[in-house]
KOLGU-4560 file (N, C-alpha, C; in nm, 3 decimals, padded with zeros to 5 digits):
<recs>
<n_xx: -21.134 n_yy: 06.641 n_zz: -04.735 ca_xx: -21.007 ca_yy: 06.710 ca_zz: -04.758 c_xx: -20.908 c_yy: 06.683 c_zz: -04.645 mol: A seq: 1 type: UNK>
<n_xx: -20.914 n_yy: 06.715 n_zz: -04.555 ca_xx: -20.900 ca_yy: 06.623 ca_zz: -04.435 c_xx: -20.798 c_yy: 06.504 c_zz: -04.388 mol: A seq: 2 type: UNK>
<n_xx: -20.875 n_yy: 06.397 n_zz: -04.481 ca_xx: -20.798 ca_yy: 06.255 ca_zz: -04.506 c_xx: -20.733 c_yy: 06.290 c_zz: -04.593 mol: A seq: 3 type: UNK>
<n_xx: -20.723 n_yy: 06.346 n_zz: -04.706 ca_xx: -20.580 ca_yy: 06.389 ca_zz: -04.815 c_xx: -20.500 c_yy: 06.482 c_zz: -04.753 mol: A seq: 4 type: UNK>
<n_xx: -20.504 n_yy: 06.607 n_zz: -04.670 ca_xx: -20.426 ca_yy: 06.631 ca_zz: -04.608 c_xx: -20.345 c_yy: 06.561 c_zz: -04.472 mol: A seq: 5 type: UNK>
<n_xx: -20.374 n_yy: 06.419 n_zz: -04.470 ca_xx: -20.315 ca_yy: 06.358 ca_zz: -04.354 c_xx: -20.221 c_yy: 06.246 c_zz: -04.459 mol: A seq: 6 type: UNK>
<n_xx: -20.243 n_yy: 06.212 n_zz: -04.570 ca_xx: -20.246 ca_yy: 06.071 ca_zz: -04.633 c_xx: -20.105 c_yy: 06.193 c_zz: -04.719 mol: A seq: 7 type: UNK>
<n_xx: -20.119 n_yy: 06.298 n_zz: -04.743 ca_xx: -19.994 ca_yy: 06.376 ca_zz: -04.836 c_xx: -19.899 c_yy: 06.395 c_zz: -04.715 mol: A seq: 8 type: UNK>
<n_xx: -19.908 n_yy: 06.404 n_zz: -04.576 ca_xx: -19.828 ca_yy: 06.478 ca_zz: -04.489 c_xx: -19.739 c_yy: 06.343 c_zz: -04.449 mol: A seq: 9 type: UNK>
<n_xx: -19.857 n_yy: 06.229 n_zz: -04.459 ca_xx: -19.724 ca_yy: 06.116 ca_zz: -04.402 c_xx: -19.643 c_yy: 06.093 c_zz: -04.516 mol: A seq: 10 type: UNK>
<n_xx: -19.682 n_yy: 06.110 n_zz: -04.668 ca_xx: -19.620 ca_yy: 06.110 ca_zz: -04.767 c_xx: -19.499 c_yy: 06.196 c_zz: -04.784 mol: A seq: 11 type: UNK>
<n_xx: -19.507 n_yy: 06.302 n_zz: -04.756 ca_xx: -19.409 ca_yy: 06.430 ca_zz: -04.714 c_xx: -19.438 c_yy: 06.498 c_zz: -04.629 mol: A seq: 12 type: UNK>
<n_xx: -19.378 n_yy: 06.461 n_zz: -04.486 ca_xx: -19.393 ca_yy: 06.535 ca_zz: -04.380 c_xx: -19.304 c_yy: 06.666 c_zz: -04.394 mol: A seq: 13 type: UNK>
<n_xx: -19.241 n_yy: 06.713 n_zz: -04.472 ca_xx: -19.151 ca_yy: 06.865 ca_zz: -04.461 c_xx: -19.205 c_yy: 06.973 c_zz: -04.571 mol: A seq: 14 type: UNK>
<n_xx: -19.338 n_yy: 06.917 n_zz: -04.624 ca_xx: -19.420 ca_yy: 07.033 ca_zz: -04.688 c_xx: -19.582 c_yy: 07.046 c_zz: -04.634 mol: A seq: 15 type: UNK>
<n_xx: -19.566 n_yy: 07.169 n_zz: -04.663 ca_xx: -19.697 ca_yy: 07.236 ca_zz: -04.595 c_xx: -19.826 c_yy: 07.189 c_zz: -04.703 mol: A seq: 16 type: UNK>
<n_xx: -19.861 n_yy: 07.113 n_zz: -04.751 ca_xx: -20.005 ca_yy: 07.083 ca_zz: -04.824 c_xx: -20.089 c_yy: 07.141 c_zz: -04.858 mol: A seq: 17 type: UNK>
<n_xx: -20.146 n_yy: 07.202 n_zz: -04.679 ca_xx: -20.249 ca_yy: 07.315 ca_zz: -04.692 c_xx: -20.254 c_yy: 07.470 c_zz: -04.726 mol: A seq: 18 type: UNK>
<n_xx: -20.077 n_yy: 07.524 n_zz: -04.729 ca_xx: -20.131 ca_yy: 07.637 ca_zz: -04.787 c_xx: -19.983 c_yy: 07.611 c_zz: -04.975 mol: A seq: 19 type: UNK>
<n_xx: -19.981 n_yy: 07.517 n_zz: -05.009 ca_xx: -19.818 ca_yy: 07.527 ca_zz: -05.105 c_xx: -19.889 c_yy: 07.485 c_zz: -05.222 mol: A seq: 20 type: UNK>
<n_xx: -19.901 n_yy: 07.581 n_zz: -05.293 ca_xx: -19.947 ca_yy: 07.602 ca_zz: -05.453 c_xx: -19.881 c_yy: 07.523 c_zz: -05.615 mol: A seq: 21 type: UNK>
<n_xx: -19.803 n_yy: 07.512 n_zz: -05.540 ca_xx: -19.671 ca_yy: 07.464 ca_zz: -05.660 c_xx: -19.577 c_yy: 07.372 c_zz: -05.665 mol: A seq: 22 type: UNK>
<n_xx: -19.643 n_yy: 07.287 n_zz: -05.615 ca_xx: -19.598 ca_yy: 07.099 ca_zz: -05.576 c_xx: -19.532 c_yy: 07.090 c_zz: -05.659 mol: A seq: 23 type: UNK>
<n_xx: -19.569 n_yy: 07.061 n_zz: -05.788 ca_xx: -19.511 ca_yy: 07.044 ca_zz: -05.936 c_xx: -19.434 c_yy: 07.112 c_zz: -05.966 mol: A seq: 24 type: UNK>
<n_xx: -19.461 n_yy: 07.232 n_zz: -06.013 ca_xx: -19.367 ca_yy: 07.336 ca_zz: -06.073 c_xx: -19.270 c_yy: 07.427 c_zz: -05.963 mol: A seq: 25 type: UNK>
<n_xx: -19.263 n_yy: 07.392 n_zz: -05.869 ca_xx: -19.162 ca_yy: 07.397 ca_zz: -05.790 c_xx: -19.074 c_yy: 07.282 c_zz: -05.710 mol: A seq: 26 type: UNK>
<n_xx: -19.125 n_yy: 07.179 n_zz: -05.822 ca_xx: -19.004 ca_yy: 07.021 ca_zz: -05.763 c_xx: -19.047 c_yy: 06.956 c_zz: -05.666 mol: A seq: 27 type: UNK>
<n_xx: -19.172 n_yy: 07.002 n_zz: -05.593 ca_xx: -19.121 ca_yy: 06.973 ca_zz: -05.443 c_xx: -19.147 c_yy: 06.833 c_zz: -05.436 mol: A seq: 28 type: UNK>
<n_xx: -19.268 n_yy: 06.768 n_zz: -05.497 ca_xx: -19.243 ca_yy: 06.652 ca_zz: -05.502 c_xx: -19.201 c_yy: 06.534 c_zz: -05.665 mol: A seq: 29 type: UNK>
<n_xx: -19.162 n_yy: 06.452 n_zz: -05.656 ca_xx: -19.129 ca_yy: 06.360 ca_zz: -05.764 c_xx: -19.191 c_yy: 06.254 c_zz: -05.795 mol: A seq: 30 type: UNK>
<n_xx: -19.155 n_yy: 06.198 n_zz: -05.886 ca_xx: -19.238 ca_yy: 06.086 ca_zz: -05.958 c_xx: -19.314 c_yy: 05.959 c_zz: -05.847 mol: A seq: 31 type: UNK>
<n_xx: -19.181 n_yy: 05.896 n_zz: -05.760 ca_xx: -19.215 ca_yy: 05.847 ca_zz: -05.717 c_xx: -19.325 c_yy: 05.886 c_zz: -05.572 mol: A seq: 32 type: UNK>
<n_xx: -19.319 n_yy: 06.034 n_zz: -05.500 ca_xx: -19.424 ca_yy: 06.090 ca_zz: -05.456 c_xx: -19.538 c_yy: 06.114 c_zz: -05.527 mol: A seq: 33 type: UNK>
<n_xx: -19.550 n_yy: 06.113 n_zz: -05.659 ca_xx: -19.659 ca_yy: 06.110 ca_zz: -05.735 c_xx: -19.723 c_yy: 05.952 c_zz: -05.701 mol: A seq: 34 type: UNK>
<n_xx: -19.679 n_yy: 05.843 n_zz: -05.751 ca_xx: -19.693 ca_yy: 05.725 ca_zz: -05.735 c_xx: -19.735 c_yy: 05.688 c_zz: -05.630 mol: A seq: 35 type: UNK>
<n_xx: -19.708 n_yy: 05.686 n_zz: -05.477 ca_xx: -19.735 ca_yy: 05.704 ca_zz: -05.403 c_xx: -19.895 c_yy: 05.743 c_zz: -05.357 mol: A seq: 36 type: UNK>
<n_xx: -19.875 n_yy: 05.909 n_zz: -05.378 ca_xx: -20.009 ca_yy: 05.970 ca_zz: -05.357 c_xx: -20.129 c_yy: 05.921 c_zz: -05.422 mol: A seq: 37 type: UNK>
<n_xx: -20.066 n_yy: 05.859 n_zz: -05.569 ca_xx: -20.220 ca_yy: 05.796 ca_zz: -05.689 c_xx: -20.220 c_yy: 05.633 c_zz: -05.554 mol: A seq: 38 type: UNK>
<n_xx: -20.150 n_yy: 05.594 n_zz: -05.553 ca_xx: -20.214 ca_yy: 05.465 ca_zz: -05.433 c_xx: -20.249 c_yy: 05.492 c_zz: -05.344 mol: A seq: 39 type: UNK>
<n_xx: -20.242 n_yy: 05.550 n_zz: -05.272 ca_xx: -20.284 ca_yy: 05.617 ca_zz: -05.144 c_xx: -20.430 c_yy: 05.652 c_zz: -05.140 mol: A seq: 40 type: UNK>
<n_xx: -20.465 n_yy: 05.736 n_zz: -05.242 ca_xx: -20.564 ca_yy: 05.821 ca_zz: -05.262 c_xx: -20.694 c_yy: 05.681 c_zz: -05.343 mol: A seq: 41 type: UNK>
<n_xx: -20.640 n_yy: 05.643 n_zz: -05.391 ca_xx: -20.670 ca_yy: 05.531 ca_zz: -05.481 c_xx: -20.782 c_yy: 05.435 c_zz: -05.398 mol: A seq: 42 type: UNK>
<n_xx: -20.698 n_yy: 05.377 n_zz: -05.312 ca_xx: -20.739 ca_yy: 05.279 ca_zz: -05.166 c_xx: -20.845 c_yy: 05.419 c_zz: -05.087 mol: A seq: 43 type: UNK>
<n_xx: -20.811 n_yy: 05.498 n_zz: -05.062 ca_xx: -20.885 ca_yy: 05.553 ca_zz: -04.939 c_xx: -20.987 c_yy: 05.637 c_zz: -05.002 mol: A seq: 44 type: UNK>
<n_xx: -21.001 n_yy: 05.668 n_zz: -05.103 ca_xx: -21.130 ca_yy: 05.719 ca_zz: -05.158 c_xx: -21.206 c_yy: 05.637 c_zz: -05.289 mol: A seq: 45 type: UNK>
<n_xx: -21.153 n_yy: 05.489 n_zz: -05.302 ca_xx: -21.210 ca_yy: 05.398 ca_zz: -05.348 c_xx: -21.250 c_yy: 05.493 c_zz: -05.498 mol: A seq: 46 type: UNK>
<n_xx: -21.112 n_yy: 05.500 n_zz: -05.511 ca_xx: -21.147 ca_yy: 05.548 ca_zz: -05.686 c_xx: -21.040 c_yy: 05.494 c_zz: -05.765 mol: A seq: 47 type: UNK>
<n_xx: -21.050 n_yy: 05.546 n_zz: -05.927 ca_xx: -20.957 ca_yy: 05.473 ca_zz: -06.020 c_xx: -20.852 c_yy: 05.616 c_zz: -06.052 mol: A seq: 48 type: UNK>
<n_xx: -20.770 n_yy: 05.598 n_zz: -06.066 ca_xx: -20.704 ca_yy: 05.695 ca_zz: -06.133 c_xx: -20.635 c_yy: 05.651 c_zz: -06.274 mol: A seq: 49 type: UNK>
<n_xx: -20.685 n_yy: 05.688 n_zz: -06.361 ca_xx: -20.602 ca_yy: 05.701 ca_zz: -06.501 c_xx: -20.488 c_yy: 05.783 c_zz: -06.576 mol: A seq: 50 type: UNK>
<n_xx: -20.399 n_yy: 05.704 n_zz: -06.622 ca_xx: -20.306 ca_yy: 05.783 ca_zz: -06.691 c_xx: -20.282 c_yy: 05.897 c_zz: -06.712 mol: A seq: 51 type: UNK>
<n_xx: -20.400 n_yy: 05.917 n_zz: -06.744 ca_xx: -20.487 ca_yy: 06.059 ca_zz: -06.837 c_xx: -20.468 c_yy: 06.147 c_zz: -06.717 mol: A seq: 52 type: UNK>
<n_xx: -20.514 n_yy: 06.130 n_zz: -06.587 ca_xx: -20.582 ca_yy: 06.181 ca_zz: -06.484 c_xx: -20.401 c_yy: 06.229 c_zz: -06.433 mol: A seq: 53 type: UNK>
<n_xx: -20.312 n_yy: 06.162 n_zz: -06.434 ca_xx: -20.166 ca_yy: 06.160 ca_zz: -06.336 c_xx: -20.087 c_yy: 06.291 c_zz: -06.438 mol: A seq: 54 type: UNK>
<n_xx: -20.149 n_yy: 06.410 n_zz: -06.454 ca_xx: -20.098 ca_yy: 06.548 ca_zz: -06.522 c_xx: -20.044 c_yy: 06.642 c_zz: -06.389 mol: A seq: 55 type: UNK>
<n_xx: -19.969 n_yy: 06.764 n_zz: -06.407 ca_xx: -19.949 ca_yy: 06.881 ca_zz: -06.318 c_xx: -20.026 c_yy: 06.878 c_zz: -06.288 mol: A seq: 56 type: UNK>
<n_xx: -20.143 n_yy: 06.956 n_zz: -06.337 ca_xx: -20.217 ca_yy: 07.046 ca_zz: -06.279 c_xx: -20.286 c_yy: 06.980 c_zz: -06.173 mol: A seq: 57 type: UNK>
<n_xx: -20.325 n_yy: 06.838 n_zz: -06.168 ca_xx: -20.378 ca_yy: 06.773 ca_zz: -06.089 c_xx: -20.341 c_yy: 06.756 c_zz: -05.988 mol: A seq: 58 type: UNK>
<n_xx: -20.215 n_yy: 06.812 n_zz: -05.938 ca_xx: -20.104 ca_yy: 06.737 ca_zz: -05.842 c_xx: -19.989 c_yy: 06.861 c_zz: -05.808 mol: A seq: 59 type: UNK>
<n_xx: -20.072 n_yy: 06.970 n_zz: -05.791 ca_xx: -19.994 ca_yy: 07.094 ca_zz: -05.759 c_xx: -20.006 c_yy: 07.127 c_zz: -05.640 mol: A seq: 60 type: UNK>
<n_xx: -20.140 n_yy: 07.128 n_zz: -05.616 ca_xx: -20.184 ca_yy: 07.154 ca_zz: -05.458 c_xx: -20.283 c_yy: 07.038 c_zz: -05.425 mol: A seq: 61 type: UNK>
<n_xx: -20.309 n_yy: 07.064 n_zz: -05.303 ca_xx: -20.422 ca_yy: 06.927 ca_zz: -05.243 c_xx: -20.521 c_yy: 07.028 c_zz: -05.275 mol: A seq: 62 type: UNK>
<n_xx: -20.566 n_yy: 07.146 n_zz: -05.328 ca_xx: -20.674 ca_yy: 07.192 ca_zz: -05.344 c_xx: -20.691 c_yy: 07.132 c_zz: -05.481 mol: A seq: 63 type: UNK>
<n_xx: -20.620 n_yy: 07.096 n_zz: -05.558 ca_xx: -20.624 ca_yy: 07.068 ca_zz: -05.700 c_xx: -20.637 c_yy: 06.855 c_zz: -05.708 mol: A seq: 64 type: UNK>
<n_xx: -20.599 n_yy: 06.837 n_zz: -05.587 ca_xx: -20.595 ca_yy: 06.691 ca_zz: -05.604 c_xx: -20.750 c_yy: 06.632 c_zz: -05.517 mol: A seq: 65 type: UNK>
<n_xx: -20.761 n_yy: 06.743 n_zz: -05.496 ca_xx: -20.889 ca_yy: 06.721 ca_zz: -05.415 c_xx: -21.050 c_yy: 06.718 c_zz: -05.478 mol: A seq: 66 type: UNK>
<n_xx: -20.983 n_yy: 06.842 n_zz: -05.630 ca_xx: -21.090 ca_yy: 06.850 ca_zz: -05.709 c_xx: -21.070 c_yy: 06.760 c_zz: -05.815 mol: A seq: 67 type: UNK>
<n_xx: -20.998 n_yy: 06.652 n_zz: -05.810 ca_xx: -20.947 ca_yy: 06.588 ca_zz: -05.898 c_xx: -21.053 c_yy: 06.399 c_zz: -05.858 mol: A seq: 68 type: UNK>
<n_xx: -21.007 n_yy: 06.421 n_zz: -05.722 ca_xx: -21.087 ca_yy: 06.323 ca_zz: -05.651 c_xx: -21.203 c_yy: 06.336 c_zz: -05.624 mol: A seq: 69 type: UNK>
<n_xx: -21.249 n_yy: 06.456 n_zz: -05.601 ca_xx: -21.452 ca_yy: 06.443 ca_zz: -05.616 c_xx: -21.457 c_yy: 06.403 c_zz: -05.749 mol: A seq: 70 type: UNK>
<n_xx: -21.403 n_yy: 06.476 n_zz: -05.873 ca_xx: -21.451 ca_yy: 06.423 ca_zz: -05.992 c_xx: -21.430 c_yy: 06.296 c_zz: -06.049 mol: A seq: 71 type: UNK>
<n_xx: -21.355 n_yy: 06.220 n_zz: -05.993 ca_xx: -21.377 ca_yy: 06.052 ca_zz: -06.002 c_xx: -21.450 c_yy: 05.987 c_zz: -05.889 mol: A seq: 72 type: UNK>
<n_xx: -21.531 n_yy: 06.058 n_zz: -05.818 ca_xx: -21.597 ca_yy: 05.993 ca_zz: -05.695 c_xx: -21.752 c_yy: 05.916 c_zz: -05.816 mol: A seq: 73 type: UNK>
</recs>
């Protein structure tokens, strides 16, 4: 968790990761911060991410992107 909270902060250094619930549904980040984070995460935890997989809920909090990434481990 750790390495995704370091790999989202250089991604957006002016949001808090570890405690901000509502990435998505409060704007904070955008498409292309989405894009971003699926490569990022992609390379450093040597997983695939699918279409399917790039939804809200997945990508609201790093608690949610985190359970997103064990389950493609």
């Amino acid at each position: 968790m750790e390495q995704l909270l370091e790999i989202l902060s250089e991604i957006r250094p002016d949001i808090d990761f570890a405690t901000e619930e509502g990435l998505i549904d409060n704007g904070m980040l955008d498409s292309l911060n989405i894009m971003s984070i699926v490569s990022e995460i992609t390379d450093a935890f040597d997983i695939v991410v699918s279409p399917a997989d790039i939804i809200p809920s997945n990508f609201n909090s790093a608690k949610a992107l985190w359970a997103m990434i064990e389950r493609l481990k």
